[in-house]
C-alpha positions as CSV (number, residue, x, y, z in Angstrom):
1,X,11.9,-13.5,4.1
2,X,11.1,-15.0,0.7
3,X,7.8,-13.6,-1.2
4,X,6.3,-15.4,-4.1
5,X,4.1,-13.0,-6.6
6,X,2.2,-12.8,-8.8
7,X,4.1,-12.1,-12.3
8,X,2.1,-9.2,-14.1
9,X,-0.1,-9.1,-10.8
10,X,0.0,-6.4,-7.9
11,X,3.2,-6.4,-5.8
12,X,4.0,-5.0,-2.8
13,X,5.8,-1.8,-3.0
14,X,7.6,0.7,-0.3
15,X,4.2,1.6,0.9
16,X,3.9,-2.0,2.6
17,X,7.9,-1.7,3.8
18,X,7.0,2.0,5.6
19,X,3.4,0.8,7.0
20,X,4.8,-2.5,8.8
21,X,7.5,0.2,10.4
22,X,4.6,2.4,11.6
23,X,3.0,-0.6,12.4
24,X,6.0,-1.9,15.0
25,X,5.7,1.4,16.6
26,X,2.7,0.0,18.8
27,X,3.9,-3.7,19.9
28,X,1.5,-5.7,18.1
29,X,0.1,-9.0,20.2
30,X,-3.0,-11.0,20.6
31,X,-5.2,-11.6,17.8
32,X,-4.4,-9.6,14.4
33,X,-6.3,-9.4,11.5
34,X,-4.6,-8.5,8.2
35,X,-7.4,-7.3,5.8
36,X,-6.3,-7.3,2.0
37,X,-3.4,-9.5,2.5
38,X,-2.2,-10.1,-1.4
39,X,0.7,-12.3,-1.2
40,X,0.7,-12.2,2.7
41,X,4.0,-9.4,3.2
42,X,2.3,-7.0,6.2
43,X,0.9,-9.9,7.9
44,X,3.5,-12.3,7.9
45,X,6.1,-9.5,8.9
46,X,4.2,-9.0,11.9
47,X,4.0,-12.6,12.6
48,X,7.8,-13.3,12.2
49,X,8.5,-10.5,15.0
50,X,6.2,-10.8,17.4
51,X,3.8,-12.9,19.4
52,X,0.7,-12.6,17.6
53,X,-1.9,-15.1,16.3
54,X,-2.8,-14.2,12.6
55,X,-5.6,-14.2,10.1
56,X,-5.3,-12.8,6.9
57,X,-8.4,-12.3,4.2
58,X,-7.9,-11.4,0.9
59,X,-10.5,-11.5,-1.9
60,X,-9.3,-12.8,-4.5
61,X,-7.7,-16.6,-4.9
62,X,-4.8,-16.1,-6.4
63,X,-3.8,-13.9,-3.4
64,X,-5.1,-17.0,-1.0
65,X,-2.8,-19.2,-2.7
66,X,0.2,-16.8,-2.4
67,X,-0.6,-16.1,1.1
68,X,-0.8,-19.7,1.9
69,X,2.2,-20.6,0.1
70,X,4.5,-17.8,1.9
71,X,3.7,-18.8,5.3
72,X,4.2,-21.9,4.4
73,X,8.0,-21.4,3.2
74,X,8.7,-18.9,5.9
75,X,7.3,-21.1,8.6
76,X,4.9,-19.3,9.9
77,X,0.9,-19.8,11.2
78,X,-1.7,-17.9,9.9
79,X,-5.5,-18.4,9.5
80,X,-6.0,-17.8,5.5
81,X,-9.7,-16.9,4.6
82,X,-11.4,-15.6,0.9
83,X,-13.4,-12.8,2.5
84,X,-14.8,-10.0,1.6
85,X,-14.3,-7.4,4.5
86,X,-17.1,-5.0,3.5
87,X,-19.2,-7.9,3.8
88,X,-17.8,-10.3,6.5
89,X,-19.6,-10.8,10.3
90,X,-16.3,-12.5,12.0
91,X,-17.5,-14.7,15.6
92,X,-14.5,-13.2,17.4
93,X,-12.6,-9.8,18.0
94,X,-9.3,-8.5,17.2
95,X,-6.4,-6.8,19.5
96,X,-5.5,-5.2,16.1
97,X,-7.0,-4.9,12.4
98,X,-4.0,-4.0,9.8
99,X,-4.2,-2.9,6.0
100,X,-2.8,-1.6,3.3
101,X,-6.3,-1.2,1.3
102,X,-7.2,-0.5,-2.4
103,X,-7.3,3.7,-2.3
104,X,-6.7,4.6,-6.2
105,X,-10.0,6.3,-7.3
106,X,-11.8,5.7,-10.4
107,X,-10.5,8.3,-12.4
108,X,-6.8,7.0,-12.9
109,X,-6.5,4.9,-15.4
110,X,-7.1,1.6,-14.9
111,X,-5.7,-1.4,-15.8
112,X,-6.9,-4.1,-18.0
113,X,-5.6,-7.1,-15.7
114,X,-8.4,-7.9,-13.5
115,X,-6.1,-9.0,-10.6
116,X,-4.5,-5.3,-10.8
117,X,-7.7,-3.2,-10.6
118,X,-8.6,-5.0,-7.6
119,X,-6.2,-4.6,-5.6
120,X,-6.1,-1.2,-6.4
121,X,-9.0,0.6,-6.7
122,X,-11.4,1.9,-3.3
123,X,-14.8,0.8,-5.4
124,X,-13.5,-2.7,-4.7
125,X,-13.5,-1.9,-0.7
126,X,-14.8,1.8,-0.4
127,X,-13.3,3.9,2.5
128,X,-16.6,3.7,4.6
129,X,-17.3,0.4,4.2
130,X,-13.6,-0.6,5.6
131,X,-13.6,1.8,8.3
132,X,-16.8,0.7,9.7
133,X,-16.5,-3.0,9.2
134,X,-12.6,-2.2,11.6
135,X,-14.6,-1.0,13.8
136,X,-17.1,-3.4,14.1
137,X,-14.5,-6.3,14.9
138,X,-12.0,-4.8,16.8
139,X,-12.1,-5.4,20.5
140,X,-13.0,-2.3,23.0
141,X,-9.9,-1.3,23.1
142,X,-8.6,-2.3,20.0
143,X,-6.2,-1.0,17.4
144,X,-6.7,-0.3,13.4
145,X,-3.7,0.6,11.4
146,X,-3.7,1.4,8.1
147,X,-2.7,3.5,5.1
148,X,-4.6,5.7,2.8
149,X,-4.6,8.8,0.2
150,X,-3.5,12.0,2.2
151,X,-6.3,13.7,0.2
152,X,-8.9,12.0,1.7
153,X,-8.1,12.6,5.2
154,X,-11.2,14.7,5.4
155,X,-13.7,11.4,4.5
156,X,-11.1,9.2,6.7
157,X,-11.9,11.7,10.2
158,X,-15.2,11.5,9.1
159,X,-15.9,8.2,9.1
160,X,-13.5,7.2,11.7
161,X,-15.4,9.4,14.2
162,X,-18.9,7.9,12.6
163,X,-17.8,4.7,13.7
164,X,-15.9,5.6,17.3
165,X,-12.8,5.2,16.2
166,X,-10.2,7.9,17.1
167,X,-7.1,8.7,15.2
168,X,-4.2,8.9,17.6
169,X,-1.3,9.1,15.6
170,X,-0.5,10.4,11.8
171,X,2.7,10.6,9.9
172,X,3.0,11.1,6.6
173,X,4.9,10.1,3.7
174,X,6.6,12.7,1.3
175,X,8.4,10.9,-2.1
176,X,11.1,13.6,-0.8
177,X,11.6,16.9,0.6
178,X,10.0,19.3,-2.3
179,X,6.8,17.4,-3.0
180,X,3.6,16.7,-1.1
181,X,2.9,14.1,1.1
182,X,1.9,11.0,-1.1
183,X,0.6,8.5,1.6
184,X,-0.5,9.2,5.3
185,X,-0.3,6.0,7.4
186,X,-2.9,6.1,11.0
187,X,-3.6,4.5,14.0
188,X,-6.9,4.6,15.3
189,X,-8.5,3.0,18.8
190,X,-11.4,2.3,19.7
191,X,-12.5,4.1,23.3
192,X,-10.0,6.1,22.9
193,X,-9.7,9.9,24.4
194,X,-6.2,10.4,23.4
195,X,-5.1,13.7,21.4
196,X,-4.0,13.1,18.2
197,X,0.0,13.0,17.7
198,X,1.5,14.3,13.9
199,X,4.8,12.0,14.0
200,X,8.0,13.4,11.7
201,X,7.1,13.0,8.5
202,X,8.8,10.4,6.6
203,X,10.8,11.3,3.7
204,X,11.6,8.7,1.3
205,X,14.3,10.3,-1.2
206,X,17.3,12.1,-0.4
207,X,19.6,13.4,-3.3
208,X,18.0,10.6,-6.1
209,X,18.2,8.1,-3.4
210,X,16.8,6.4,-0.6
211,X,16.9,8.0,2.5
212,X,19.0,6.6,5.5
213,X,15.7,5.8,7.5
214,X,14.4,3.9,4.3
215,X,17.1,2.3,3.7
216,X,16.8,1.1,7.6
217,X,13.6,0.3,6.9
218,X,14.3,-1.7,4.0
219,X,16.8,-3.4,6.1
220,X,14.5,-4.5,9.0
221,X,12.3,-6.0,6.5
222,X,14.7,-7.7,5.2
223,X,12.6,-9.7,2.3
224,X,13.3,-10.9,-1.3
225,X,10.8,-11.2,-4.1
226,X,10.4,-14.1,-6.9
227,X,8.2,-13.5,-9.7
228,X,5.8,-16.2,-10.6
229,X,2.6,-17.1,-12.8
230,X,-0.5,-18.0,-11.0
231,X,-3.4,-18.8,-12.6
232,X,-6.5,-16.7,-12.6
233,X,-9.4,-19.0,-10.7
């Protein structure tokens, strides 16, 4: 698949490659909701390999117009709204609710590109306000799937059970073998009374390179990146 981003923008990284794997794990279908979709990657991934029926929201315009422009040139529907999910009522209910959200904290230091600190930063979508907004337009027994600072897994139990959803599986993501978990992707449900399963953690280096598994990963994604300018609206 071809991407189009934005040049001196945000751009996807491994983190999306590793979450659309997790994601595959649990046979997406029906309607799916990809919150924070930046130039479309997680979303349309999902719609090129299963039978889904997509809407992606992003806030910003310039990740609209990517979006857009990337289903269009990989052929494939999606619903393309400028929402903003901490503050968005949606008429209908998802089967799933997918995102790779904003989760860098206030104290790194931030950018001066506008389109940069919002896309990365959790005061642009805090942690509560994402969880409980999933929650609110999932479907009973409905699926949110998402990745997040391993730090914060305290705050992300806490508001997952403040807003009945329950965390049923966790892996986490280590840069390599010697260093600390750097990511933890989840899967929560809603109505669920299912124990919660620690999957093998994901390693991403192996002797100064990528690991077999992502390398496979890489592989099943299978997508190519073009650099372009987009205009700040």
């Amino acid at each position: 698949m071809l991407f189009y981003q934005k040049e001196g923008g945000y751009c996807f990284n491994s983190d999306t490659h590793f979450l659309y794997d997790f994601i595959t794990l649990f046979s997406p279908k029906g309607e799916v909701l990809d919150v924070g979709s930046g130039c479309g990657i997680l979303g349309l991934l999902i719609a090129r390999d299963f039978n889904v029926k997509l809407t992606q929201i992003d806030i910003q315009k310039e990740n609209l117009f990517l979006t857009k422009k990337n289903a269009q040139i990989n052929k494939i529907e999606s619903e393309v709204l400028e929402e903003d999910f901490s503050k968005t009522s949606f008429r209908n209910r998802f089967d799933y609710i997918v995102s790779n959200p904003p989760f860098y904290h206030d104290n790194h230091i931030k950018s001066q590109k506008r389109h940069l600190n919002i896309s990365r930063y959790a005061s642009n979508l805090p942690l509560e306000d994402l969880i409980k907004n999933a929650s609110l337009a999932l479907k009973p027994r409905g699926r949110f799937i998402f990745c997040y600072d391993p730090k914060l897994l305290d705050f992300i139990f806490f508001y997952l059970e403040k807003y009945r959803l329950k965390p049923e599986v966790l892996r986490f993501v280590h840069p390599n073998r010697d260093k600390k978990a750097n990511l933890v992707m989840i899967e929560a449900r809603k109505n669920s009374n299912s124990f919660i399963e620690i999957y093998p953690p994901l390693i991403v280096h192996e002797n100064k390179t990528f690991s077999k598994e992502a390398m496979d990963i890489f592989k099943k994604t299978s997508t190519h990146s073009i650099k372009c300018q987009v205009r700040e609206q």
